[in-house]
Backbone as CSV, one residue per row, in Angstrom:
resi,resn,N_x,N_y,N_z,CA_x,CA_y,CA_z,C_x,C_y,C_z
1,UNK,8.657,15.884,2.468,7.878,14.989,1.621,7.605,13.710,2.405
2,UNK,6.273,13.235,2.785,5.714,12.139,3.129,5.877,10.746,2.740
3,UNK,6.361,9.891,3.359,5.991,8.369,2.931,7.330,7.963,2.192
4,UNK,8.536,8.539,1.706,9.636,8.284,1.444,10.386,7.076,1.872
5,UNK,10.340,6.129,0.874,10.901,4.419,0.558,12.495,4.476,-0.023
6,UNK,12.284,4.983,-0.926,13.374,4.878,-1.722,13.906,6.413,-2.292
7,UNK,15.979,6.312,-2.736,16.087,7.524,-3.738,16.301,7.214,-4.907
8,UNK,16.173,7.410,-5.904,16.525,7.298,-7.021,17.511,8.789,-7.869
9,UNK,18.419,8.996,-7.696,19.361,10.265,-8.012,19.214,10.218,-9.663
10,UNK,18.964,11.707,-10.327,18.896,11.405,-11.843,20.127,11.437,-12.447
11,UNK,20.616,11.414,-13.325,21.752,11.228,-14.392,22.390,12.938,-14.303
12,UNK,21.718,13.826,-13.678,22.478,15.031,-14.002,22.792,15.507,-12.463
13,UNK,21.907,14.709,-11.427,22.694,14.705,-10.103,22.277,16.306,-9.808
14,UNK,20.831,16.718,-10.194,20.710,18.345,-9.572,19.636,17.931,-8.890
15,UNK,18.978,17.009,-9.098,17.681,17.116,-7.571,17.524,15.436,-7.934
16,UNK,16.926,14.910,-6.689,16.485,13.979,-6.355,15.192,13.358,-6.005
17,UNK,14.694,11.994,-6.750,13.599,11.344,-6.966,13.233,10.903,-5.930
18,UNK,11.665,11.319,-4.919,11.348,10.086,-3.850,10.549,9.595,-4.637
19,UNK,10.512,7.850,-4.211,9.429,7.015,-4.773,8.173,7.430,-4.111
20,UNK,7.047,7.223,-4.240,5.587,7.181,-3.394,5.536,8.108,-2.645
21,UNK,5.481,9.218,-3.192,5.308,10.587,-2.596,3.510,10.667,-2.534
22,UNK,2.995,10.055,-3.190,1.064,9.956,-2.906,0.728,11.414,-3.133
23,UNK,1.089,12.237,-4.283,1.243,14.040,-4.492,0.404,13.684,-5.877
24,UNK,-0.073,12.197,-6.098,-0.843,12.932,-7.443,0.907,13.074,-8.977
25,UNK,-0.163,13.018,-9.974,0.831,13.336,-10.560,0.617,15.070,-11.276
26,UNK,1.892,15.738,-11.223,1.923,17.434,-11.664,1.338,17.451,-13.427
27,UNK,1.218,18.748,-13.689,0.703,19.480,-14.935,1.863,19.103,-15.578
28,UNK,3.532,19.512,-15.426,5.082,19.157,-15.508,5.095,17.935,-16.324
29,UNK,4.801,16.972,-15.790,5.221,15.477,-15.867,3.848,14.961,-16.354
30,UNK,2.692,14.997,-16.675,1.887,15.094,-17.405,2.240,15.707,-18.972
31,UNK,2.385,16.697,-18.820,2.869,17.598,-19.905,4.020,16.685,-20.806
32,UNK,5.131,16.127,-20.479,6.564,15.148,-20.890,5.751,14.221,-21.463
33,UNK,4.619,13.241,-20.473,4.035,12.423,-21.007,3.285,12.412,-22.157
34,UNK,2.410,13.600,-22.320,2.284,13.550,-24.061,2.540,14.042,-24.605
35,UNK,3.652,15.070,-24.519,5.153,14.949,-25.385,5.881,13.618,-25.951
36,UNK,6.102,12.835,-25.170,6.913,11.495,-25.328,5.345,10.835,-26.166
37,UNK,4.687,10.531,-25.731,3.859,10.074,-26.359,3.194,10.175,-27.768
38,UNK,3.031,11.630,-28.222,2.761,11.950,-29.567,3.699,11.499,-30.451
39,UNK,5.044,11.121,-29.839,6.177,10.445,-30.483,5.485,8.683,-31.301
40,UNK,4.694,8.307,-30.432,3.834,6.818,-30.537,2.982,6.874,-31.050
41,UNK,2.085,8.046,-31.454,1.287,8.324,-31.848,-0.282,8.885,-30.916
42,UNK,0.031,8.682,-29.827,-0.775,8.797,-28.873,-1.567,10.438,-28.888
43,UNK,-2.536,10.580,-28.397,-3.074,12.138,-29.097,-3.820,13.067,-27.343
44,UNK,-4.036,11.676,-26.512,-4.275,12.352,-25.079,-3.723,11.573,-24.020
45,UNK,-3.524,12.110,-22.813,-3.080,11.119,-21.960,-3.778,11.690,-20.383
46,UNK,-4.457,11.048,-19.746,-4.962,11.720,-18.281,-5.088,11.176,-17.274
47,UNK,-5.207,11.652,-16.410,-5.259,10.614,-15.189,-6.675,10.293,-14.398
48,UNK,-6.554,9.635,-13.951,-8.392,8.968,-13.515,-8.005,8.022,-11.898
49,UNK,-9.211,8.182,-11.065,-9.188,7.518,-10.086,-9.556,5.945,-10.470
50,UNK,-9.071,4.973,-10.006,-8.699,3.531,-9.850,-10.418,2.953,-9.622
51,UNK,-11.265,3.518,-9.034,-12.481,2.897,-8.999,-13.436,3.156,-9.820
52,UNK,-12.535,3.925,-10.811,-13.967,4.179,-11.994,-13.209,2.475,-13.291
53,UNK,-12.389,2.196,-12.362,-12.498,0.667,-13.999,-13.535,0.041,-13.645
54,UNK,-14.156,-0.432,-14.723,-14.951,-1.771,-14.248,-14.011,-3.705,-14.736
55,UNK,-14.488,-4.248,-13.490,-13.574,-5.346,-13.754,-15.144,-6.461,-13.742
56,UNK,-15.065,-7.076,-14.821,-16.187,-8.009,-14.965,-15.717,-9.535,-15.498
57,UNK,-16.094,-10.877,-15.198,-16.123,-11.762,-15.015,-16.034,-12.263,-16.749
58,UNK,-17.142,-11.444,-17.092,-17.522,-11.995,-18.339,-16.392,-11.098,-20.029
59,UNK,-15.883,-10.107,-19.192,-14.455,-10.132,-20.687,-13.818,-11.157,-20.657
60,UNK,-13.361,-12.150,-19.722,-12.512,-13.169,-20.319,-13.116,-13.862,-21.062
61,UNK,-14.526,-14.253,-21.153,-15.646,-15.052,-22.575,-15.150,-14.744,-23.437
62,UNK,-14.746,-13.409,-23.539,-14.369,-13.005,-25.099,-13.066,-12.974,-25.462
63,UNK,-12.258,-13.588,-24.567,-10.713,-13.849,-24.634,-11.073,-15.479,-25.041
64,UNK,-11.816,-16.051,-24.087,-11.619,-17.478,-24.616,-12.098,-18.286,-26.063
65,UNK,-13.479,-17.317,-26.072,-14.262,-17.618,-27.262,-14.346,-16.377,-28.379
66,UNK,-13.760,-16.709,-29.497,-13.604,-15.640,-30.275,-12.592,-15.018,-30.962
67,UNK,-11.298,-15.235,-30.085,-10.015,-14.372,-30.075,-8.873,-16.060,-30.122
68,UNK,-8.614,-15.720,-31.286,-7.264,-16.204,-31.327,-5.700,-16.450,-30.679
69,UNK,-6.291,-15.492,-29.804,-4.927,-15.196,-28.827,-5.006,-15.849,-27.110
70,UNK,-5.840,-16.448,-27.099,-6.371,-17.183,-26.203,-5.354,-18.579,-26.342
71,UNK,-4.612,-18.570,-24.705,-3.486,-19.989,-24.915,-2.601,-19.982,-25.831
72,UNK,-2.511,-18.541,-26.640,-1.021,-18.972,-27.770,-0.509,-16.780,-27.285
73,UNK,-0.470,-16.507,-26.728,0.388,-14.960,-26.497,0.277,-14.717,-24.813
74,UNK,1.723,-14.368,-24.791,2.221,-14.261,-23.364,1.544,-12.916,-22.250
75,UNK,0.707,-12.119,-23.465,-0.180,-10.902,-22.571,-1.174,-11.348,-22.815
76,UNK,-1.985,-12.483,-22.627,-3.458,-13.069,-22.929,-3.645,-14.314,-21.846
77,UNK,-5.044,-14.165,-21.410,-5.005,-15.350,-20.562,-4.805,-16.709,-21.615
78,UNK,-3.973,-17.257,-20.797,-4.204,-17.861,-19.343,-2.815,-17.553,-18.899
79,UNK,-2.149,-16.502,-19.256,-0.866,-16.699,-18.758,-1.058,-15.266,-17.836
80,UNK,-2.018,-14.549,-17.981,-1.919,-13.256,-17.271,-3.444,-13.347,-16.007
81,UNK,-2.358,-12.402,-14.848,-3.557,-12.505,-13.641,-5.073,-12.677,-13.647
82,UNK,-6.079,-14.050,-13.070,-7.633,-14.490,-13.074,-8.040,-13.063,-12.084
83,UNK,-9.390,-13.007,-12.544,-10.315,-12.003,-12.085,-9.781,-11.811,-10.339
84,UNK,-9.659,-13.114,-9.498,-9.565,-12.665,-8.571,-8.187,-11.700,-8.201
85,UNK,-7.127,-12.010,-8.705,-5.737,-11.690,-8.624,-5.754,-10.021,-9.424
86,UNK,-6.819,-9.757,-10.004,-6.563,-8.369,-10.929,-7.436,-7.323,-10.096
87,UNK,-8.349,-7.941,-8.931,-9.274,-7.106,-7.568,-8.088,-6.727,-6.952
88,UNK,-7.115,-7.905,-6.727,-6.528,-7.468,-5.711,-5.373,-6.169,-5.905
89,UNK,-4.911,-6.550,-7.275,-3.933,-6.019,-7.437,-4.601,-4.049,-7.757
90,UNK,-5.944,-4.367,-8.199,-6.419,-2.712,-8.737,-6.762,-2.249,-7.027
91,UNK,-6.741,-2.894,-5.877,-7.107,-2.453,-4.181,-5.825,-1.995,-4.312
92,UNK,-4.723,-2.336,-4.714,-3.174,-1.771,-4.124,-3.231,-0.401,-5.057
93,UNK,-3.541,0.376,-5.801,-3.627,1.438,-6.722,-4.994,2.411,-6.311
94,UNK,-4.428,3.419,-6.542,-5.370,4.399,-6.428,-5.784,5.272,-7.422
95,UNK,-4.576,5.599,-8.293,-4.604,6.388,-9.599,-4.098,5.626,-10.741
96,UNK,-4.596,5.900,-12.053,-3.889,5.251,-13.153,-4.029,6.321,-13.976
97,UNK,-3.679,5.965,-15.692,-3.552,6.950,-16.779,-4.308,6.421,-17.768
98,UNK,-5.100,6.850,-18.575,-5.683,6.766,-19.402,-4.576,7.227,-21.103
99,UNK,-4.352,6.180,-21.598,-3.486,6.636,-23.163,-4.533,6.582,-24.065
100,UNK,-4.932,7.334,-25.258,-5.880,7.373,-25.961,-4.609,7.762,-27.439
101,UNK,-5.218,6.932,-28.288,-4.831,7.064,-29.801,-5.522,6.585,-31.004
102,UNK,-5.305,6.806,-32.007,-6.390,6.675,-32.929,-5.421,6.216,-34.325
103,UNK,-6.196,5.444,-35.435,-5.889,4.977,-36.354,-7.164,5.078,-37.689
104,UNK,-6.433,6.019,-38.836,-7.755,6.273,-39.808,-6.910,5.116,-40.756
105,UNK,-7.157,3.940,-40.850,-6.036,3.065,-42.274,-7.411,1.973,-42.666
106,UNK,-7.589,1.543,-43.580,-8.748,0.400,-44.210,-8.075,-1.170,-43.397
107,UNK,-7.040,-1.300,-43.683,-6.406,-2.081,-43.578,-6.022,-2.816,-41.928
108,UNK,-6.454,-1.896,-41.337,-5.990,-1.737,-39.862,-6.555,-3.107,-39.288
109,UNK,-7.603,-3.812,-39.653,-8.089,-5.401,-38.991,-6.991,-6.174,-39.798
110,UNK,-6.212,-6.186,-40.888,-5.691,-7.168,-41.466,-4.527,-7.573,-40.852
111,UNK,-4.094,-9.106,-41.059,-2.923,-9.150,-40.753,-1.232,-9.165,-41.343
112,UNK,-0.926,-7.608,-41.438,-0.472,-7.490,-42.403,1.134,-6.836,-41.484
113,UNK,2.324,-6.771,-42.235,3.159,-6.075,-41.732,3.429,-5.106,-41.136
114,UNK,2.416,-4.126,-42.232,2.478,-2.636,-41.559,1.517,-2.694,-40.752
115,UNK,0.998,-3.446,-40.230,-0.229,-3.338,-39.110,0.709,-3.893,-37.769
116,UNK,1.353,-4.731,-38.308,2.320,-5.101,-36.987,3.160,-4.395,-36.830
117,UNK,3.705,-3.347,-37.757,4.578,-2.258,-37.079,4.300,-1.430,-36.339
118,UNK,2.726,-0.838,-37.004,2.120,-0.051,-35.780,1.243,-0.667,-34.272
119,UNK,1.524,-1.498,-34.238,0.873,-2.180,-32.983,2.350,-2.012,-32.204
120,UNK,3.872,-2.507,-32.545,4.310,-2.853,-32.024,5.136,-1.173,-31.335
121,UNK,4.794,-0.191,-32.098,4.672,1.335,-31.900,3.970,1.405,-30.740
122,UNK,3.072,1.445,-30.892,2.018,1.323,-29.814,2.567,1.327,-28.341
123,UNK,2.704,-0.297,-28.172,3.350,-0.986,-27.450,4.546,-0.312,-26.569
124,UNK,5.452,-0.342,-27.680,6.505,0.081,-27.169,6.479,1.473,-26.172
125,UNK,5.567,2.596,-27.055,5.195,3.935,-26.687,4.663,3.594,-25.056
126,UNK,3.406,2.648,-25.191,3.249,2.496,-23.489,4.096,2.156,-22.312
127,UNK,4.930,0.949,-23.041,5.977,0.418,-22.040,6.724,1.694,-21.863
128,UNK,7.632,2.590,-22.690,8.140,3.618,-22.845,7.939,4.740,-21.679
129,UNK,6.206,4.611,-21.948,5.899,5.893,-20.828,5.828,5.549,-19.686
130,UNK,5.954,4.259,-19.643,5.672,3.577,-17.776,7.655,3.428,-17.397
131,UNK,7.963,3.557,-18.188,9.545,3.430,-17.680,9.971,4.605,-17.611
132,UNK,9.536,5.496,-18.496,9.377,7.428,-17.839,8.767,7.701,-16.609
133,UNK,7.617,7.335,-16.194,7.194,6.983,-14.636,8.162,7.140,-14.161
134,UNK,8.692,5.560,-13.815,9.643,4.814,-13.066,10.456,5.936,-12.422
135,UNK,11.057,6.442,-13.585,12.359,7.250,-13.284,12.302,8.617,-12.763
136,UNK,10.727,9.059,-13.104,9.807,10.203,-11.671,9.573,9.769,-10.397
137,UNK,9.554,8.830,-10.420,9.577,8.394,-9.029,8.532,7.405,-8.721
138,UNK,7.569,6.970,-9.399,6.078,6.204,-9.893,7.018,4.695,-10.022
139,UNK,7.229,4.395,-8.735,7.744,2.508,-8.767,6.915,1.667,-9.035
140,UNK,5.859,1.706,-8.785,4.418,0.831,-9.162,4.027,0.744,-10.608
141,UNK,4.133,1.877,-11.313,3.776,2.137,-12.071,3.549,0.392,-13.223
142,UNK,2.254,0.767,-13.724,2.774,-0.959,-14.378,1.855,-0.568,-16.152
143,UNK,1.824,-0.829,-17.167,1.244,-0.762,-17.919,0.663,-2.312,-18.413
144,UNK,-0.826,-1.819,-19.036,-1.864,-2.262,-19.499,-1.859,-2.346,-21.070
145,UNK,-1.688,-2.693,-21.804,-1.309,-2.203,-23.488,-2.506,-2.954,-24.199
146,UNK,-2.703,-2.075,-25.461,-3.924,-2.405,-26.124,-3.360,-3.414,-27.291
147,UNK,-4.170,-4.148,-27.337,-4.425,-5.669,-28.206,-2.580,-6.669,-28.022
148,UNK,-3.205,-7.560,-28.300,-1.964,-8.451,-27.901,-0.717,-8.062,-28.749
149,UNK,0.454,-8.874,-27.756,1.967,-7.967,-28.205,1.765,-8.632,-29.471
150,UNK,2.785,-7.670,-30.207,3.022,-8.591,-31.376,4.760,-8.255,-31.803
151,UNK,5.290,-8.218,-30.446,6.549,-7.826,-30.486,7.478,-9.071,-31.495
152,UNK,6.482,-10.506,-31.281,7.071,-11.687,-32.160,6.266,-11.690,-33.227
153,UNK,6.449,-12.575,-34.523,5.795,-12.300,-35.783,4.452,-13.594,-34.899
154,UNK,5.476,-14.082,-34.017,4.462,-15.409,-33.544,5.033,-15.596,-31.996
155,UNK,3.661,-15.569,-31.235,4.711,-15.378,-29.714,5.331,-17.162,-29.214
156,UNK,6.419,-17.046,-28.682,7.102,-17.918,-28.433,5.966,-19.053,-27.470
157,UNK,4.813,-18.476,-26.709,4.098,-18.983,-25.691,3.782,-20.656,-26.221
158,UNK,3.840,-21.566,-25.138,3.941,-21.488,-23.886,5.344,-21.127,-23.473
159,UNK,6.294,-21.278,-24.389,7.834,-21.492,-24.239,8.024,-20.087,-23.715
160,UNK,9.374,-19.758,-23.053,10.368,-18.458,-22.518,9.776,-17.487,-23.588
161,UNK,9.002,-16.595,-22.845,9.069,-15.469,-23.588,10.279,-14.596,-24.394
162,UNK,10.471,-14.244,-25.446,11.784,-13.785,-26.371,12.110,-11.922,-25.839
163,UNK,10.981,-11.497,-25.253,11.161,-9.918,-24.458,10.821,-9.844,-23.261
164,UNK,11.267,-10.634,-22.365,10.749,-10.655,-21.024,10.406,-9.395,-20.320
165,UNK,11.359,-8.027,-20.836,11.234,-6.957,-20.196,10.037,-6.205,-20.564
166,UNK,9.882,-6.661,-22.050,8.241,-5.778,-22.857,7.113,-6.404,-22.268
167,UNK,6.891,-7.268,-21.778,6.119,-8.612,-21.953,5.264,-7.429,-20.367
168,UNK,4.074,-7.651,-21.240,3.144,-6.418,-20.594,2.044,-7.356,-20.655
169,UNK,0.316,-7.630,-20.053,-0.996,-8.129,-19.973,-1.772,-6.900,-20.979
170,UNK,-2.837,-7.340,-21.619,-3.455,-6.345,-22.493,-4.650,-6.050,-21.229
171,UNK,-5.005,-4.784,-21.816,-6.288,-4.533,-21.042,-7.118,-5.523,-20.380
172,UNK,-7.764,-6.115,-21.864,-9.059,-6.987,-21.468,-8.443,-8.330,-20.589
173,UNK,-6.852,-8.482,-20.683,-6.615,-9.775,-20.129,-6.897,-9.209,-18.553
174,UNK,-7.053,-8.291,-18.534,-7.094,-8.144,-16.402,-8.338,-8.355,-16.757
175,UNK,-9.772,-8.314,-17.260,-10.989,-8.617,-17.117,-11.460,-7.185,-16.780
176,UNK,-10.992,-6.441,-17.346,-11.384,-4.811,-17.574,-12.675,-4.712,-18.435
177,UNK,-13.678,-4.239,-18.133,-14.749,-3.999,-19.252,-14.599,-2.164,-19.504
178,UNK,-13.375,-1.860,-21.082,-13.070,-1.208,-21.242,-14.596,-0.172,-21.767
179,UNK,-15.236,-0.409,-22.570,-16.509,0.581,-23.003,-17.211,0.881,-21.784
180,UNK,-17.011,-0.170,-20.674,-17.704,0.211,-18.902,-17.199,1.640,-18.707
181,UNK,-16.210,1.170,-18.865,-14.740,2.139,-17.838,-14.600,3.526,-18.575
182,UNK,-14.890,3.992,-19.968,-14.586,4.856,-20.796,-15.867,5.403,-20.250
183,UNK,-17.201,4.507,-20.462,-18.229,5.640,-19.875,-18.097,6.255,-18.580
184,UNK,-17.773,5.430,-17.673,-17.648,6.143,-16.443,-16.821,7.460,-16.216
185,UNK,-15.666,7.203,-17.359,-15.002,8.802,-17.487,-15.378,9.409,-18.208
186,UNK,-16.624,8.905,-18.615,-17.753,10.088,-19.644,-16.984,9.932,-20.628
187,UNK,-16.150,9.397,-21.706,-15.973,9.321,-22.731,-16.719,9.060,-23.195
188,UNK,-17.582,9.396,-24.665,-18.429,8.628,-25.397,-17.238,8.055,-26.581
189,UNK,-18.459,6.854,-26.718,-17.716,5.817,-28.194,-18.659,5.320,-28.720
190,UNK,-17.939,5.017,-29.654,-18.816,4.269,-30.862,-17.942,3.114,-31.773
191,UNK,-18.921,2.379,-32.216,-18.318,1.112,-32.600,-18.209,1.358,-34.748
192,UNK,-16.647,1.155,-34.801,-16.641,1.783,-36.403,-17.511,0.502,-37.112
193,UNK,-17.776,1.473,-37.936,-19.246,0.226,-39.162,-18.571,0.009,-40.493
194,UNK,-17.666,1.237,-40.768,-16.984,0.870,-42.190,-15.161,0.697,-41.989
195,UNK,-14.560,0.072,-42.785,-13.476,0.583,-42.585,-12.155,1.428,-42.780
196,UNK,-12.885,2.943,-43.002,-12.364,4.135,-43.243,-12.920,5.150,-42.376
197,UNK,-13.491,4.274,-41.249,-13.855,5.123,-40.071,-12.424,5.181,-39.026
198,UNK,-12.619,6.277,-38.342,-11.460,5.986,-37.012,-11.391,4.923,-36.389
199,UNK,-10.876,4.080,-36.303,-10.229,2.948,-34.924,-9.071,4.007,-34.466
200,UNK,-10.496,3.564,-32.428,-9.833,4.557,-31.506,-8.868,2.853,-30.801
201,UNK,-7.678,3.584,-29.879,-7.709,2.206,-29.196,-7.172,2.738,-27.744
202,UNK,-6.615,1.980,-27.135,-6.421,2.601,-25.170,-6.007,1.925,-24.414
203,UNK,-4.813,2.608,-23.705,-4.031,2.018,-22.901,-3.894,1.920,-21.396
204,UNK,-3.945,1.619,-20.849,-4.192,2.437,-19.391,-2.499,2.090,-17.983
205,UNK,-1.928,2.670,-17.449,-1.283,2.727,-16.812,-1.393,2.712,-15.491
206,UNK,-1.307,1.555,-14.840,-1.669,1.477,-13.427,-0.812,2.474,-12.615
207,UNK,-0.764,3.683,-11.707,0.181,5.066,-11.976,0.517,4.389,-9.814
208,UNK,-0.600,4.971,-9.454,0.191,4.925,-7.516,-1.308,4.570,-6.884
């Protein structure tokens, strides 16, 4: 096996993890992933080459103007990597994961409890599957999580974040133009008009 950095030995001590083996990820470990995932609710999970995101200037407009979460949550700018710092970091990656899940509830824009339970589902499910990575051997591995944490009822920001270890950037905070990026993997979408339509939402996993 090529390019071997590190071992990581598993808990049952019958075979052993290289980090950055550059092999792509298997059908195997794909397969676990949305296993573990349907646990979150998640319904697909795939992998995609690194130059089909689009990274555009103009999603942070809609972080600054519009969105509430702008200067008050620790995965929202201004606390997460500027356009130039999110080029550099998507040049070090070659592959990522696409998480896809869906929500049929009326209620799902409100800000309501059970809306923060399932966000924080969500959440967790992504961080979850990037720390399943990890332990395949995927050290890079970093997750992207959809809409801001809401791991606090109110995030502690600017102050010490209260989950330093959850504490993940949302999509749009890298300056991802996610409806770009979905077409380019030929996903089609559509924007819901009522609210008893599906809200789809999407995660993406920066993978090797």
């Amino acid at each position: 096996m090529r390019n071997k950095i590190a071992y990581l030995p598993r808990i049952d001590q019958k075979r052993t993890i290289s980090f950055r083996c550059h092999e792509g990820i298997s059908e195997q470990t794909l397969g676990l992933l949305n296993e573990k995932g349907r646990q979150y609710g998640l319904e697909a999970i795939f992998p995609f080459d690194i130059r089909k995101i689009d990274v555009a200037q103009w999603v942070n407009l809609k972080c600054r103007y519009g969105c509430s979460q702008y200067k008050a949550n620790w995965s929202c700018p201004p606390a997460t990597p500027d356009i130039n710092e999110v080029r550099t970091i998507l040049s070090e990656y070659s592959t990522a994961l696409m998480l896809v899940g869906s929500q049929n509830r009326s209620d799902f824009y409100k800000d309501s409890n059970r809306n923060r339970t399932d966000q924080v589902k969500y959440w967790k499910g992504t961080v979850s599957l990037e720390r399943m990575l990890f332990l395949e051997g995927y050290d890079k591995a970093i997750s992207l999580v959809s809409g801001a944490c809401s791991l606090c009822k109110k995030c502690a920001y600017p102050r010490a974040c209260r989950f330093p270890a959850e504490k993940r950037p949302t999509v749009e905070s890298f300056g991802i133009d996610l409806i770009g990026t979905l077409k380019n993997l030929g996903i089609e979408i559509k924007v819901a008009m009522e609210l008893n339509e599906t809200f789809k939402y999407y995660s993406i996993i920066l993978l090797d």
